[in-house]
C-alpha positions as a printed Julia matrix, in Angstrom:
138×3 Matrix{Float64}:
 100.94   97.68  132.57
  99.23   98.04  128.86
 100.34  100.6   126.81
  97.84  103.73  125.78
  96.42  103.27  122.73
  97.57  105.54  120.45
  94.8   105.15  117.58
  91.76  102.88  117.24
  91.23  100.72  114.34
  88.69   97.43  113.29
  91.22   95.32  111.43
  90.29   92.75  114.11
  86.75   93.22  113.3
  86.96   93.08  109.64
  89.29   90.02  109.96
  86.11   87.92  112.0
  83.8    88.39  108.69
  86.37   86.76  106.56
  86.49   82.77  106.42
  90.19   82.66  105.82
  90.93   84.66  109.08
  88.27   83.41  112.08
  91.0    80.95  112.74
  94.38   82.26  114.0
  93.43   85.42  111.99
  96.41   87.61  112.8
  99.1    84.75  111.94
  97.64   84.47  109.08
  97.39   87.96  107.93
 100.92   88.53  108.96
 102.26   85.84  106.88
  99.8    86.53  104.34
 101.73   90.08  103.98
 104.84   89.03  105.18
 105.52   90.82  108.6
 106.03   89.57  112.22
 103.08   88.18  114.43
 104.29   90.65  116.8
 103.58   93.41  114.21
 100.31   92.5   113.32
  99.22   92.23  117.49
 101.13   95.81  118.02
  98.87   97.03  114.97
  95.71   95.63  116.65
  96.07   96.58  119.94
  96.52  100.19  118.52
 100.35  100.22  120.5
 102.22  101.13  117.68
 101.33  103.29  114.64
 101.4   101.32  111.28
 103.56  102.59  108.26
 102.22  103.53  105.35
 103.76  100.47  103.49
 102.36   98.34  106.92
  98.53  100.27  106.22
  98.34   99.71  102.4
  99.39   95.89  102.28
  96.41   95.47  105.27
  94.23   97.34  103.41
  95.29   95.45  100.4
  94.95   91.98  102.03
  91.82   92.36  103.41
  90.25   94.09  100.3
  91.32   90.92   98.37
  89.84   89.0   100.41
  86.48   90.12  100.65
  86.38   91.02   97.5
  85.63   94.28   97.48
  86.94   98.2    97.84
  87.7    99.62  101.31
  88.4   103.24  102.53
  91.11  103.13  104.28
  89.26  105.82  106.67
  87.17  102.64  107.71
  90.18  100.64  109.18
  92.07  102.7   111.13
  91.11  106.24  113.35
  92.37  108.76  115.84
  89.05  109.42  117.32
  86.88  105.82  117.2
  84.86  107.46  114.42
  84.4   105.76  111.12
  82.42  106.87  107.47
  80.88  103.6   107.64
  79.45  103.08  110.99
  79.05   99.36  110.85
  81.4    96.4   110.75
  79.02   94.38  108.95
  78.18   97.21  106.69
  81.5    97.24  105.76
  82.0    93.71  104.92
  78.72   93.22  103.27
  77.2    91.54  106.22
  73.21   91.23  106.95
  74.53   91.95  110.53
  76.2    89.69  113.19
  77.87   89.55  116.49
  81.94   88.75  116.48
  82.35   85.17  116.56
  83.6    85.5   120.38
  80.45   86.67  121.45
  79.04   82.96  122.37
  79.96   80.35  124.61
  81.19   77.2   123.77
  77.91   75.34  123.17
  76.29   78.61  120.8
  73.53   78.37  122.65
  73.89   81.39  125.06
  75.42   84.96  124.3
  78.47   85.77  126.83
  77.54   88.53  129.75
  80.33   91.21  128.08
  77.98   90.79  124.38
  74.62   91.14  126.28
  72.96   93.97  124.76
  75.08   94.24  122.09
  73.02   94.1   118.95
  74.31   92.83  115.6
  75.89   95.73  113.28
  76.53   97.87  116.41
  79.98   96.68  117.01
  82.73   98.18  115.53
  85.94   97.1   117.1
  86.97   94.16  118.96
  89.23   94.99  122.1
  90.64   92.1   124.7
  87.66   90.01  122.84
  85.25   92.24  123.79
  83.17   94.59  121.56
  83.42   97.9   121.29
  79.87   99.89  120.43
  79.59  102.03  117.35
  79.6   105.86  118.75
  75.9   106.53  119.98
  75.28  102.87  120.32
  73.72  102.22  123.73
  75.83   98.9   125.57
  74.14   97.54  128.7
């Protein structure tokens, strides 16, 4: 039985707009910063509540590599509510969907991302995307 999440956050999200990380992204992050897997996966499945030392070295990581400053207020949440609204936004994106959201040929967009349109997604959970608040999902 999965545990209840006990906050939301979009590291997962932020880590599918960054080269480095849409390949075995969380492994890489938590060897980038030098934690478990297992700590990393808690942190994105919003089981366990990060540190402050664990919060600043994501933030950290993943404001080096994108090159630019984030709020921490955009990573992580209690509510599912962010100051910047969009993933892509957030990243400096033109707008996307996660790279998940197509089958294995690219040619056709998976059932769960139908109606999903690019910059409405905030979060990724079990793959799957999680709208912005207000954003209509069919």
């Amino acid at each position: 039985m999965p545990l209840p999440r006990l906050f939301h956050n979009r590291i997962a999200a932020i880590l599918a707009h960054i080269p480095r990380y849409a390949f075995q992204g969380p492994a890489r992050l938590a060897r980038d910063i030098g934690v478990s897997r297992s700590t990393i996966h808690r942190l994105l499945a919003g089981e366990a509540a990060p540190s402050f030392a664990l919060a600043l070295a994501v933030l950290t990581e993943l404001e080096k590599a994108l090159g630019r400053r984030l709020d921490f207020r955009d990573l992580i949440s209690f509510d599912g509510i962010y100051p910047t609204k969009s993933v892509c936004d957030l990243c400096g994106c033109r707008g996307c969907l996660p790279p998940g959201a197509w089958d294995e040929e690219r040619d056709e967009v998976k059932p769960e991302f139908r109606g999903v349109r690019s910059k409405e997604w905030t979060t990724l959970r079990d793959g799957k995307p999680t709208p912005e608040k207000g954003a209509p999902m069919d």
